[in-house]
N, CA, C and O of each residue as an XYZ file, in Angstrom:
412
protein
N      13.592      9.123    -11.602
C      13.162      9.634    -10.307
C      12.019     10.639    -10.417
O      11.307     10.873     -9.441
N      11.838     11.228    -11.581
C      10.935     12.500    -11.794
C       9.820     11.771    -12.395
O       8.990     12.662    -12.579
N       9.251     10.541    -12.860
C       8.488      9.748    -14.082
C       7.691      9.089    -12.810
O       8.113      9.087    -11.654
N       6.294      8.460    -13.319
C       5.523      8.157    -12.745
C       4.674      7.009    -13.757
O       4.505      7.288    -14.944
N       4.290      6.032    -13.329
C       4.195      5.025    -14.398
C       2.232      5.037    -13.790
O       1.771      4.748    -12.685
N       1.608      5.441    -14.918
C      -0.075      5.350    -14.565
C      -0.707      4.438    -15.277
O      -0.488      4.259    -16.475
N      -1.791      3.595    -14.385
C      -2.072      2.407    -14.739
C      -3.534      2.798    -14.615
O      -4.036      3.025    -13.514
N      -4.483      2.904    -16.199
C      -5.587      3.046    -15.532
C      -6.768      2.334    -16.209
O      -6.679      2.178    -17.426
N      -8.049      1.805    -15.469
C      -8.780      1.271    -15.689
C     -10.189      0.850    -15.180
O     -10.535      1.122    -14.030
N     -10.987      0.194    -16.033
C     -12.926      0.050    -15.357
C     -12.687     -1.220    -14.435
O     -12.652     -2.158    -15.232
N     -12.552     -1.589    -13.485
C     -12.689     -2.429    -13.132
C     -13.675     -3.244    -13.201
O     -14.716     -2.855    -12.671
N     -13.677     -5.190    -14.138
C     -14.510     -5.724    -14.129
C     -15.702     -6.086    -13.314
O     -15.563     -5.517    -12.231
N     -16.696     -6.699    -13.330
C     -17.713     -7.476    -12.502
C     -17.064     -8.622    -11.863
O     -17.154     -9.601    -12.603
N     -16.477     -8.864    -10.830
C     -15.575     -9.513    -10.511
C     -15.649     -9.931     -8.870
O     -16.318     -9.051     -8.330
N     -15.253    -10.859     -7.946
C     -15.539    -10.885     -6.692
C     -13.988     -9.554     -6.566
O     -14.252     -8.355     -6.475
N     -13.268     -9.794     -6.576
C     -12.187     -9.466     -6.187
C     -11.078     -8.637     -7.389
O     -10.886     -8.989     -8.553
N     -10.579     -7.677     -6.799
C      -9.301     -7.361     -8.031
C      -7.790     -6.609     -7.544
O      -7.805     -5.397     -7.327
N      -6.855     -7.179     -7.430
C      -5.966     -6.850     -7.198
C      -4.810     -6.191     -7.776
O      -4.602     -6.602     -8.918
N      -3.832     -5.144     -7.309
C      -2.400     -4.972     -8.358
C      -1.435     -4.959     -7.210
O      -1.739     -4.493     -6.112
N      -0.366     -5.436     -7.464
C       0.711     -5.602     -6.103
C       2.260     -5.810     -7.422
O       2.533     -6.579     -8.344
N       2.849     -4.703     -6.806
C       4.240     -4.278     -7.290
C       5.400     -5.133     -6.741
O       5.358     -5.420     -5.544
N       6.535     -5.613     -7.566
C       7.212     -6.692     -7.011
C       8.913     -6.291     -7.423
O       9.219     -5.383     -8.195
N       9.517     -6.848     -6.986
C      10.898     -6.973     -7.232
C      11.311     -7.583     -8.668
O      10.344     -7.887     -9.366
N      12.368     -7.774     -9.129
C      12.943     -8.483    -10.551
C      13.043     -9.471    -10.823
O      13.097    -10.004    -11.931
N      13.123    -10.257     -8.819
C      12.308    -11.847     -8.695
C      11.039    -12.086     -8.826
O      10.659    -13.226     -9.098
N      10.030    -10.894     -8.631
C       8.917    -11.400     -8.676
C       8.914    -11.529     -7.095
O       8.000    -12.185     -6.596
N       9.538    -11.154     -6.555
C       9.150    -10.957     -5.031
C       8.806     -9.684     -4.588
O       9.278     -8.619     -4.985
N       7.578     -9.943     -3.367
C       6.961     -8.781     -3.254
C       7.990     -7.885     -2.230
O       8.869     -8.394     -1.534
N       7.713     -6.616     -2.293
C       7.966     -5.458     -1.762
C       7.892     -5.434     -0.385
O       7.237     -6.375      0.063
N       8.366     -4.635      0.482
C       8.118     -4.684      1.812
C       6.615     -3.952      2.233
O       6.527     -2.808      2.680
N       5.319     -4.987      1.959
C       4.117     -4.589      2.279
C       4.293     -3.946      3.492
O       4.243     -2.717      3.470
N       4.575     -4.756      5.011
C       4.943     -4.004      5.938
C       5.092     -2.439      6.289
O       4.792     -1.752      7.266
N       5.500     -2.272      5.444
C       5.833     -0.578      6.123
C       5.402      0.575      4.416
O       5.343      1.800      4.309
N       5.213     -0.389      3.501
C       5.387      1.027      1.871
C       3.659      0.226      1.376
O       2.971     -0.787      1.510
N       3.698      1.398      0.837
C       1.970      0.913      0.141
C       2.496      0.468     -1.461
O       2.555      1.281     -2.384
N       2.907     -1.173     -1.599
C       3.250     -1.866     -2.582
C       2.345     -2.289     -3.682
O       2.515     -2.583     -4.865
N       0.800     -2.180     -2.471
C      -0.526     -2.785     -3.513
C      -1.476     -2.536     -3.159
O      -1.624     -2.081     -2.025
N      -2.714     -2.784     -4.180
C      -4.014     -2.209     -3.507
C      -4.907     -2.899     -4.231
O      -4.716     -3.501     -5.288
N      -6.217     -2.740     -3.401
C      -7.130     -3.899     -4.378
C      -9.070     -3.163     -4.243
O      -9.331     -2.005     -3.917
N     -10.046     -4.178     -4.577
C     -10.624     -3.720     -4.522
C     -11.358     -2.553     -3.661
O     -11.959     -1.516     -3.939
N     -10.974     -3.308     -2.375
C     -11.997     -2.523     -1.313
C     -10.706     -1.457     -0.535
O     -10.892     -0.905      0.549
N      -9.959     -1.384     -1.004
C      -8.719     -0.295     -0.414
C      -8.709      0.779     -1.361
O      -8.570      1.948     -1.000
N      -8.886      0.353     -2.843
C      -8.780      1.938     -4.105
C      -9.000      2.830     -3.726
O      -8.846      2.763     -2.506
N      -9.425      4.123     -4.129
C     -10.281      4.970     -4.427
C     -10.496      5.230     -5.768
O      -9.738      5.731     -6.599
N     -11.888      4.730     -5.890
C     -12.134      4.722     -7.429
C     -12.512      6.536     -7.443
O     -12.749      7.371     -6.571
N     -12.355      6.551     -9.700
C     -12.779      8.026     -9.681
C     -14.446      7.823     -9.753
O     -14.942      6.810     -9.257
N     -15.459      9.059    -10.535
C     -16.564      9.156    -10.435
C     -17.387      8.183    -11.307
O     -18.489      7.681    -11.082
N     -16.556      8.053    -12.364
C     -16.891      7.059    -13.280
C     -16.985      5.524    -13.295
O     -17.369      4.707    -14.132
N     -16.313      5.417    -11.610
C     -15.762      3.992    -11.618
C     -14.650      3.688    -12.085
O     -14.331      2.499    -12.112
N     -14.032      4.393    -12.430
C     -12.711      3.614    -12.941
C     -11.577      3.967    -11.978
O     -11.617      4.797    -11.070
N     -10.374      3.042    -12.409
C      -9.147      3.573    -10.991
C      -8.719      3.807    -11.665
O      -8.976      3.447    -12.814
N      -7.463      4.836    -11.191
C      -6.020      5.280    -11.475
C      -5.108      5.140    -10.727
O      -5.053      5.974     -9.823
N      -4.092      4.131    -10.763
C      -2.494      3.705     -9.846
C      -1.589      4.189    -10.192
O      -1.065      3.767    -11.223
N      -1.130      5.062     -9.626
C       0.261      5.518     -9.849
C       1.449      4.792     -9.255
O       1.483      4.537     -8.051
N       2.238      4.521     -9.925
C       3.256      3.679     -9.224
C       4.659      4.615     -9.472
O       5.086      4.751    -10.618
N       5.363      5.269     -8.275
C       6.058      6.413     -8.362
C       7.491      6.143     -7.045
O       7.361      5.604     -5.946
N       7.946      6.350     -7.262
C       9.377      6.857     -6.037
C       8.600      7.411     -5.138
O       8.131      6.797     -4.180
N       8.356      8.947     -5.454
C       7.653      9.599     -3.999
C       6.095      9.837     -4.492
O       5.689      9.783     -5.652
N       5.349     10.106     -3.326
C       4.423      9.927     -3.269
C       3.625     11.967     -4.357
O       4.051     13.120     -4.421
N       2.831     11.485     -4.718
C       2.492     12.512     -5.747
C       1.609     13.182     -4.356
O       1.724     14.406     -4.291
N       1.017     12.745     -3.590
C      -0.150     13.333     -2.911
C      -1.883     13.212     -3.390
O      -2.906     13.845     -3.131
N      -1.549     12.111     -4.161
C      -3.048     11.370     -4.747
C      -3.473     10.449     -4.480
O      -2.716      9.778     -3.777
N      -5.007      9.710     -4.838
C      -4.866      8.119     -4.130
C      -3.720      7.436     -4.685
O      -2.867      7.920     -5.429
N      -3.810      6.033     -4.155
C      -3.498      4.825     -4.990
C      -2.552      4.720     -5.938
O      -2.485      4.166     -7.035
N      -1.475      5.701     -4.942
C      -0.200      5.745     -5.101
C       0.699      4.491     -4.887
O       0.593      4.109     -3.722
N       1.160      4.075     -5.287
C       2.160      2.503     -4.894
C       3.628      3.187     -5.129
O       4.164      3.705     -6.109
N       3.972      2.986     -3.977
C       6.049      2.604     -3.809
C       7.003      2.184     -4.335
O       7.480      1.215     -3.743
N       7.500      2.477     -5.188
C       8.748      1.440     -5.689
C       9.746      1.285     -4.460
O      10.828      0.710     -4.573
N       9.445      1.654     -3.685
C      10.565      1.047     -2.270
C      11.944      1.128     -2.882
O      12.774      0.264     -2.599
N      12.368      2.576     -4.084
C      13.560      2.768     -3.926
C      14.090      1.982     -5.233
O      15.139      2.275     -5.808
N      13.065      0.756     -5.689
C      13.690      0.258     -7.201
C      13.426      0.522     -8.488
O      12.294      0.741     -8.919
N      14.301      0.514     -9.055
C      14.392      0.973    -10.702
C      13.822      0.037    -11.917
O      13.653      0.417    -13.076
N      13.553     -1.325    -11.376
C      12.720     -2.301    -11.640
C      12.050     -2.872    -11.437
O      11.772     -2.746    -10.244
N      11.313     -3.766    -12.028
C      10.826     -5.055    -11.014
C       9.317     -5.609    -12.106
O       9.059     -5.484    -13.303
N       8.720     -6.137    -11.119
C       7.458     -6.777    -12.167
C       5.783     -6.180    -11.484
O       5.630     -5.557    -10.434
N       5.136     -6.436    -12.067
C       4.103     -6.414    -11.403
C       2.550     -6.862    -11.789
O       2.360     -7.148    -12.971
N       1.990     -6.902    -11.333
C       0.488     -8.018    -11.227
C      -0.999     -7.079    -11.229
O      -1.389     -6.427    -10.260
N      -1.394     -7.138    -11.967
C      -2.891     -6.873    -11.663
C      -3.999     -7.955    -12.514
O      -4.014     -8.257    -13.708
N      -4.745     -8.314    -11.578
C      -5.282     -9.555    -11.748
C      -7.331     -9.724    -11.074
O      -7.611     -9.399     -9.920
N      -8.091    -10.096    -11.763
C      -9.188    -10.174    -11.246
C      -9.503    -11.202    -10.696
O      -9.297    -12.184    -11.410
N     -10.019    -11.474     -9.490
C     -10.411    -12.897     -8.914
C     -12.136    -13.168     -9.500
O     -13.044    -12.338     -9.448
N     -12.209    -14.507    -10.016
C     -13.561    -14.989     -9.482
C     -14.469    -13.627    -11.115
O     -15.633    -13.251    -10.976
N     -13.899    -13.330    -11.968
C     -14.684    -13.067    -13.259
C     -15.920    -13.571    -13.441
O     -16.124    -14.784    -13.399
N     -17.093    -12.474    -13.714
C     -18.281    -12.861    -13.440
C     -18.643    -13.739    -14.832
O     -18.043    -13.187    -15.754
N     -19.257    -14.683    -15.236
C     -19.491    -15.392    -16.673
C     -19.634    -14.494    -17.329
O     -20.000    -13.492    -16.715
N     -19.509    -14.393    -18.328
C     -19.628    -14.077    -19.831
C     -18.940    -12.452    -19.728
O     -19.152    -11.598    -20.589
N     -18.256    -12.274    -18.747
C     -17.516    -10.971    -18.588
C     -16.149    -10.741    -19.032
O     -15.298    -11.355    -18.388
N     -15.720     -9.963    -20.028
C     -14.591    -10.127    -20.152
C     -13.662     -8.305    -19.601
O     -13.883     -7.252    -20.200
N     -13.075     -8.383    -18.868
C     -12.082     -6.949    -18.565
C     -11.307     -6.294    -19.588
O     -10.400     -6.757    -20.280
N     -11.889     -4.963    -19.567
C     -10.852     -4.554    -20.343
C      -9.192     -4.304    -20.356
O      -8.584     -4.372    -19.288
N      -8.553     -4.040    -21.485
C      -7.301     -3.782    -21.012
C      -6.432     -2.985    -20.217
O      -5.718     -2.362    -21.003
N      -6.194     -2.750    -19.244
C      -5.498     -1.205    -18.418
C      -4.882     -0.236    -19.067
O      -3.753     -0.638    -19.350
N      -4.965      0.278    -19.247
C      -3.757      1.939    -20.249
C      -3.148      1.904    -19.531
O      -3.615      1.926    -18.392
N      -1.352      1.806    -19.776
C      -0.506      2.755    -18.878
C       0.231      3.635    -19.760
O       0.360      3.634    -20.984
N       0.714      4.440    -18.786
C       1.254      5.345    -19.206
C       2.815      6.100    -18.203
O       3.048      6.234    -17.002
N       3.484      6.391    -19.314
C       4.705      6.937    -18.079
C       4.754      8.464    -18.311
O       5.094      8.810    -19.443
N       4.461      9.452    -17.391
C       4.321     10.523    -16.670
C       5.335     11.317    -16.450
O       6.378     10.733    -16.154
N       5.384     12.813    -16.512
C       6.054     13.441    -15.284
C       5.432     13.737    -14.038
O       4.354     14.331    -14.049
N       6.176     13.269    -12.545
C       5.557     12.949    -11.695
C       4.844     14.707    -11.506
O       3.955     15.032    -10.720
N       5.421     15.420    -12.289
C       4.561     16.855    -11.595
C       3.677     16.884    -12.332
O       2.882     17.760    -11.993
N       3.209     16.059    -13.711
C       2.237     16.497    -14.256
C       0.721     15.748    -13.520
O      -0.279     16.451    -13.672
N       0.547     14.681    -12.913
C      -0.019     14.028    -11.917
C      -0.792     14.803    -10.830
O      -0.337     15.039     -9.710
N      -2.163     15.222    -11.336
C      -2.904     15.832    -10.471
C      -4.202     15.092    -10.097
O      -4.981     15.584     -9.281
């Protein structure tokens, strides 16, 4: 409940790039009402261009925060659409956190 799982990275040359948090089926979250996912044109990238997702219980008070809607598991996706030729993405760092250390 106190841990915060940080996902961070340059986002490729790419049309599109998505991450969307899911259940243990692999079913998605209640988009509806919790911020489950986020993608290119919703982020807030930092200065460098790169993002940082926090995926947390409660909300830290930063961008591109995502919901676990309350679960202790589940799966999740981040994926580039439409990779520009000869481009390859790098790998994401994550990392698991204390949610107070998250500024």
């Amino acid at each position: 409940d106190d841990e915060a799982l940080v996902i961070e990275f340059i986002p490729p040359d790419c049309d599109t790039w998505n991450f969307q948090l899911n259940n243990y089926r692999m079913e998605s979250l209640d988009y509806r009402y919790f911020p489950i996912s986020i993608n290119k044109n919703s982020a807030k990238a930092e200065s460098d261009g790169s993002v940082r997702i926090i995926v947390a219980k409660r909300n830290p008070g930063v961008p591109n925060w995502i919901d676990t809607c309350s679960h202790d598991e589940g799966t999740m996706c981040l994926r580039w659409y439409r990779l520009k030729e000869g481009v390859r993405a790098a790998e994401p760092a994550c990392s698991v956190v204390k949610l107070s250390d998250i500024v």
